[in-house]
C-alpha positions as CSV (number, residue, x, y, z in Angstrom):
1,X,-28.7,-3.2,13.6
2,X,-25.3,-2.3,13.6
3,X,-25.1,-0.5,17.1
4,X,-27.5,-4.3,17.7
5,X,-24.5,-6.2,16.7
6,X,-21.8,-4.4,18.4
7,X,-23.4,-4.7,21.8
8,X,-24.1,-8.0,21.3
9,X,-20.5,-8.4,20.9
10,X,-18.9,-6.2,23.5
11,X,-17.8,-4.4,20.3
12,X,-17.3,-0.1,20.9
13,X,-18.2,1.9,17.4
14,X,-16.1,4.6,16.9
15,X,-16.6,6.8,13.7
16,X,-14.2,9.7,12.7
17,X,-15.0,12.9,13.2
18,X,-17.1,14.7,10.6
19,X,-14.9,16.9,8.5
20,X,-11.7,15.6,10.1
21,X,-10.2,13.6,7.7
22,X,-6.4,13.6,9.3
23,X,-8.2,11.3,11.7
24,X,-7.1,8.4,9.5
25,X,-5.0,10.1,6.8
26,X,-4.1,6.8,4.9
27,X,-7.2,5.8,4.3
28,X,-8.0,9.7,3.5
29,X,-5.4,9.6,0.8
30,X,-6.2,6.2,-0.4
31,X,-9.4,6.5,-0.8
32,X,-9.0,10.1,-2.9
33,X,-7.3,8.8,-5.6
34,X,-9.1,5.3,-5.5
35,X,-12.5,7.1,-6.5
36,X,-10.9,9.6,-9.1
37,X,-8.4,7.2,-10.7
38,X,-10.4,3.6,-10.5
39,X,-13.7,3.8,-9.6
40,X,-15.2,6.7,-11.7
41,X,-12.4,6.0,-14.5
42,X,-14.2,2.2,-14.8
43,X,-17.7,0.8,-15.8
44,X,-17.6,-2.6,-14.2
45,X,-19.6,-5.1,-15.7
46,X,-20.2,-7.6,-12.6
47,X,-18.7,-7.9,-9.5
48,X,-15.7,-10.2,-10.4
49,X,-15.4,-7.5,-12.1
50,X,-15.2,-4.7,-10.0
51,X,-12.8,-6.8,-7.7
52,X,-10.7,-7.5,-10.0
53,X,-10.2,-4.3,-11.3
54,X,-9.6,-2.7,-8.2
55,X,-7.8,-5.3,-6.9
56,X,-5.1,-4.5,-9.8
57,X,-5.7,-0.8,-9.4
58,X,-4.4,-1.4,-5.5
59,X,-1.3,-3.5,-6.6
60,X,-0.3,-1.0,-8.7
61,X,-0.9,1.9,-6.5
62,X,0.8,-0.6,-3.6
63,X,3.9,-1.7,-5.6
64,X,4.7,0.1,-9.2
65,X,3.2,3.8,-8.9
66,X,5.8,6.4,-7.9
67,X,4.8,8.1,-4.8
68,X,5.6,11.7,-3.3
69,X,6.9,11.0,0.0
70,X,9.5,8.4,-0.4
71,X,11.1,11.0,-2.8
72,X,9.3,10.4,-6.3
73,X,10.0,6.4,-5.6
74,X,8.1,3.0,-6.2
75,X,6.8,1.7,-2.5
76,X,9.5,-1.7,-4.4
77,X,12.6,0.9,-5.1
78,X,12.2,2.4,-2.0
79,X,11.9,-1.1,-0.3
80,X,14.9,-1.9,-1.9
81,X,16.7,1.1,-1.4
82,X,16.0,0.7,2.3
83,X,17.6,-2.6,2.4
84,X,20.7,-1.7,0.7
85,X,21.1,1.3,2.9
86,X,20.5,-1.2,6.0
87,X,22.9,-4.1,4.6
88,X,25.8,-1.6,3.4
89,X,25.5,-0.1,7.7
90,X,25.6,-4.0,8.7
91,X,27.6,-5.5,6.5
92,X,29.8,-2.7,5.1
93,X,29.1,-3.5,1.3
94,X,25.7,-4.2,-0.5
95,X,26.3,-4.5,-4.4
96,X,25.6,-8.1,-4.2
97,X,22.0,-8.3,-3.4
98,X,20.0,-10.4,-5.4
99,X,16.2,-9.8,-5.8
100,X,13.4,-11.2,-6.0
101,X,11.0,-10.6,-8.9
102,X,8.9,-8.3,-6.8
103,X,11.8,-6.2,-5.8
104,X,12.5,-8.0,-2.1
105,X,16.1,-9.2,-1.4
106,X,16.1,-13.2,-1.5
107,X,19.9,-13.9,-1.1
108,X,23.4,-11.8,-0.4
109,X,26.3,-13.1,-2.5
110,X,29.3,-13.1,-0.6
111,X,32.3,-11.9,-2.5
């Protein structure tokens, strides 16, 4: 049905690689801690449920969980820090940045 569809379409399926999971690593690494740490941590009772508990499993693992590879940072601090790094190269200063409540910078005061 589905190989149906994508002809129909003009659509090409293309599947990763058995045992090749590097072919699409952030998905790979997603997907390893979604199962350990949200799915098989939760017994959903419906499927409003399910959504919404995964949907705030994913904002947290999007926004407020520390990761490894931005140095131990939150994806916001290192947003942040990324700015501040950018605005004190362009504008020579950047300890007036006011944020946002999710951690983006909405205004610079000028001094």
């Amino acid at each position: 049905m589905l190989d149906q569809w994508a002809y129909l379409n003009g659509a090409e399926i293309d599947f990763s690689r058995p045992g090749e999971p590097t072919d699409n690593a952030y998905i790979e690494s997603s997907n390893g801690r979604l199962r350990p740490e949200c799915l098989n941590a939760s017994w959903f009772l419906s499927l409003a449920d399910a959504r919404k508990r995964i949907e705030d499993w994913r904002c947290h693992y999007n926004e407020d969980r520390p990761h490894t590879a931005p140095g131990g940072l939150t994806p916001r601090a290192f947003a942040k820090q990324a700015v501040t790094v950018t605005l004190t190269r362009v504008i020579g200063h950047a300890e007036h940045l006011v944020c946002g409540p999710a951690g983006d910078v909405v205004a610079v005061k000028q001094s």
